[in-house]
N, C-alpha and C positions, 0 to 999 in steps of 0.2 A: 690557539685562537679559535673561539667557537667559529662553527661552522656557517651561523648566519651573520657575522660581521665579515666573514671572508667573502659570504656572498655579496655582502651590501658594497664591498672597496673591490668587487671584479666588476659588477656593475656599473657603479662609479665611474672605475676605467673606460668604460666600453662609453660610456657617456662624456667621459674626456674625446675618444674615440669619434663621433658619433657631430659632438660642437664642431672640430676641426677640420673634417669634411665637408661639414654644415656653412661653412666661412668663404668655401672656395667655390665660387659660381661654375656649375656645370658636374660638382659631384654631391651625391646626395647622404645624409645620413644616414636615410632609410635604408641604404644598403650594407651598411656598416651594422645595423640593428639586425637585418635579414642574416649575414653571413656570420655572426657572433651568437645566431642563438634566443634572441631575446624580440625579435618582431612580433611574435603572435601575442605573448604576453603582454608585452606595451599597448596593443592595441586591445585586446580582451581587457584588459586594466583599466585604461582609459574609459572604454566601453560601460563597464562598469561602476563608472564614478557617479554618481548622482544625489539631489537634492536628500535623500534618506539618509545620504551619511549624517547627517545631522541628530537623527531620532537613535540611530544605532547608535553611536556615542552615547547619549543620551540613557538611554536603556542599558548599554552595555558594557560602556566604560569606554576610556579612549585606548588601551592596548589592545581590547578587542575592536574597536573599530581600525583600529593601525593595523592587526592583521587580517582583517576582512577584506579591507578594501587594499587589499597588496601598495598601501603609503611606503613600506620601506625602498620598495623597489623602484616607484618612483622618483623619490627623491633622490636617491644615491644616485638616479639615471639624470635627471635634469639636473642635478647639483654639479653632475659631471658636464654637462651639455653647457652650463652657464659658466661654467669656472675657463671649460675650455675656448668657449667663444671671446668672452672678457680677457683672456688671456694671452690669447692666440693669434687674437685681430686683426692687431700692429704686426706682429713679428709674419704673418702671412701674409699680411699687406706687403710689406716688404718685400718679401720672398718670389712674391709675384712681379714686383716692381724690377727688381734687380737680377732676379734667376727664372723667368717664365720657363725658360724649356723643361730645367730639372723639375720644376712643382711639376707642369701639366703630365713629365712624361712620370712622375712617380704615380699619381692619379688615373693615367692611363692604364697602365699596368693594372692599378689597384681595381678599377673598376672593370677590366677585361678579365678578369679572375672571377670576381662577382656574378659576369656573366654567365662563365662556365657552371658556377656553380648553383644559380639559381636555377637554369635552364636544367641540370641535372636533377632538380626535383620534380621534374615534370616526367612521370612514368609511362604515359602515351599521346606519344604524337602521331596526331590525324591531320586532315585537311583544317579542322576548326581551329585545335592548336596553334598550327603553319600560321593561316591567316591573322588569326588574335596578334602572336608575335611580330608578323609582320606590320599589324597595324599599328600597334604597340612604337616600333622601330622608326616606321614615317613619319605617326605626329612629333613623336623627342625630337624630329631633324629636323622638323618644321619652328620645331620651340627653337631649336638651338640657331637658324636662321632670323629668327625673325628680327623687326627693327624694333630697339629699345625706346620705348616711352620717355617721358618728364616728370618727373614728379612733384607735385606745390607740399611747400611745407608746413603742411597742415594738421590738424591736429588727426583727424578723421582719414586721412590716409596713411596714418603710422598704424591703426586698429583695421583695416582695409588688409594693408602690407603684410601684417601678419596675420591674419584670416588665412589668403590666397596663398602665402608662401609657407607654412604649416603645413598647408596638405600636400604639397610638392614636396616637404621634408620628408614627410612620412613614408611615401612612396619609391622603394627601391627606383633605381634611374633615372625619378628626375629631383631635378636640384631647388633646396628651397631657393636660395642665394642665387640662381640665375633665374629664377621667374622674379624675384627683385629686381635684376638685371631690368630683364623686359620690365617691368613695370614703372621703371626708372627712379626707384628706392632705393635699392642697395645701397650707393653709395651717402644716402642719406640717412641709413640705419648704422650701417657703418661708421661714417662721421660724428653720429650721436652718440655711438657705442664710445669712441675715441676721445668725446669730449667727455663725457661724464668721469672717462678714467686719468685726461688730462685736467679736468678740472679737481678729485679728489685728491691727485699729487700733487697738486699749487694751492688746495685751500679756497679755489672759487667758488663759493658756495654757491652763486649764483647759477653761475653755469651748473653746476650737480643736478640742482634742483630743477632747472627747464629742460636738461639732457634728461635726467629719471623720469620727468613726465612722459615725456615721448619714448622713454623704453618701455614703460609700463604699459602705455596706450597699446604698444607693438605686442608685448607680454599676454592683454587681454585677447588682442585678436586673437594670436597662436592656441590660447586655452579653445574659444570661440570655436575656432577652426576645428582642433582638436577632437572638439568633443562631438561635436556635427558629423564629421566625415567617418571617426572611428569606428560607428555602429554599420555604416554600409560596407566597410574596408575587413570589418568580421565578418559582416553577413556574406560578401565574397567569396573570401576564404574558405567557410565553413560549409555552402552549399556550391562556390564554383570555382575549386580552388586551382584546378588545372590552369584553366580559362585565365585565371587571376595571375597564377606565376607566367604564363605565356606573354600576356602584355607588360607586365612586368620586367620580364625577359625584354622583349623589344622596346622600352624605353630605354632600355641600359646600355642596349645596340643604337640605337638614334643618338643615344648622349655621347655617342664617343664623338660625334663630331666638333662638340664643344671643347674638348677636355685634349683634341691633336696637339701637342706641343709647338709644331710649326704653323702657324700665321702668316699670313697678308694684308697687312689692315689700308682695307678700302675707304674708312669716309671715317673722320674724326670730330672730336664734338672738345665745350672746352671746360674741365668740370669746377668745381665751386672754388677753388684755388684758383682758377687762371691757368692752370696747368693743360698745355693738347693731349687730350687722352682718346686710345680709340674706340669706334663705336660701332662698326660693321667689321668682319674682318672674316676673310676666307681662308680656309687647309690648304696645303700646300706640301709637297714633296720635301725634303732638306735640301736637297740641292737646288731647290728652287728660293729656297728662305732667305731672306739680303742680309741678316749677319752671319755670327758665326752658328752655326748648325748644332754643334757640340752631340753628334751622334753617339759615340761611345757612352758617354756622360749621359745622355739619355736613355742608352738601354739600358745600363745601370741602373738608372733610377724608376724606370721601368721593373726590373726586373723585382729589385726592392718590392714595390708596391704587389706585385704578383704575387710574389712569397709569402709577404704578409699576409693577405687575404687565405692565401693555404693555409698557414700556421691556425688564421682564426678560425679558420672550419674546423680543422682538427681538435681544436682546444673543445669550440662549440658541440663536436661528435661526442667527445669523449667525456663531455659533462653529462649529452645526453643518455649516453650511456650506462655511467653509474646512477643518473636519475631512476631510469628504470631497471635498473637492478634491487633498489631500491622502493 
């Protein structure tokens, strides 16, 4: 298999990788993109994209503007991000519904690895580091406290939704799916995501067509987003990159409070089914937790999650490795 289809189906992967994260309020893709390898590029790419692609086509052909503007790499990455969000939804939805300790505690894991390892790019810690991080640590805990929003189902707050929650994708630690949360979308992006794929297996074309309006709307935000935020998210990196990974580093510390397996749920709310679902809910110890705790079963899937994130380092090391050898 040539060498650039094998890149285009790891990429892919990583963006299968990357949606599934992306689905679960409190953990973020961008960390998933940071620890596989592929962060600086997606944002340099992105960075990159602008109104000229049009002329360079134009001038130069469309394989040379496919390779100019690194197109392959992003689509193999969204193509991954969308197949696995559409895909993943439901069966997460679920997961959450029916098993919360094992998802949060596998996510726990995953993201406490992430820590280690982002925090390990940062080659001197000073007081400014220290502080960055720490600041970094306090707002994520303040995000992951705060009280969720309402959302009106409007056309103009599904292109809103995905502006704000784009840029929280991007960013190692915090979660786009739980600034949804707070802004009291999620479960109405999610709902739309569920109808347009419950309306293409029934044949209601109806619903497809009013559900894809509002993904689309959500679709432009994210671009919107996307393409705004990526140029200050380079220029970070590239003139304060320490500074950058430090806060970085402490959102991923503040986010573990979202993502503790064990719950409390203080104040409920009642969502668009009828159903009591909760809506503030505080950490708690296991043995403080009112069902079953299932501790073993959670450090298990703790530990999972941990692992994994090693393995993807190592994968990510040892590509960069023969890149430049190369």
């Amino acid at each position: 298999m040539p060498r650039q289809i094998r890149s285009y189906i790891t990429t892919f992967l990583k963006g299968i990788a990357m949606g599934a994260a992306d689905v679960v309020p409190g953990v973020s893709g961008g960390t998933i993109a940071f620890v596989t390898g592929i962060y600086q590029e997606l944002i340099t790419t992105i960075d990159g994209l602008d109104l000229g692609i049009f002329s360079f086509w134009k001038n130069h052909g469309f394989k040379a503007m496919f390779r100019q503007y690194n197109l392959g790499f992003l689509l193999s990455l969204f193509g991954g991000v969308l197949v696995s969000i559409l895909s993943l939804a439901q069966l997460i939805k679920y997961l959450l519904e029916h098993q919360p300790i094992l998802v949060w505690s596998f996510f726990f894991g995953l993201v406490l690895a992430s820590v280690l390892y982002i925090g390990k790019q940062i080659k001197r810690w000073n007081a400014g580091i220290i502080a960055a991080t720490a600041i970094g640590a306090v707002v994520a805990y303040y995000i992951t406290i705060a009280i969720p929003g309402a959302a009106p189902d409007v056309w103009y707050y599904f292109l809103l939704s995905g502006f704000i929650a784009i840029i929280a994708m991007i960013l190692p630690g915090v979660s786009g799916s739980f600034i949804l949360v707070l802004l009291g979308s999620y479960e109405l992006v999610l709902g739309t995501l569920t109808d347009f794929i419950s309306g293409l297996r029934s044949g209601d074309w109806d619903m497809v067509k009013l559900s894809l309006f509002k993904v689309l709307l959500f679709i432009l935000g994210c671009i919107i987003g996307l393409k705004l935020f990526s140029k200050a998210l380079r220029w970070m990196f590239e003139h304060k990159r320490e500074m950058t990974l430090a806060v970085l580093t402490g959102f991923m510390i503040g986010s573990l409070n979202k993502i503790w397996p064990w719950k409390r749920v203080l104040t409920t709310r009642i969502d668009r089914h009828g159903v009591e679902v909760p809506l503030l809910e505080d950490s708690v110890l296991p043995q403080s937790y009112e069902g079953e705790p299932l501790v073993l079963y959670a450090c298990i899937a703790a530990l999972v999650g941990f692992v994994l994130i090693l393995l993807l380092e190592r994968t990510a090391g040892q590509k960069q490795t023969n890149a430049d050898r190369h």
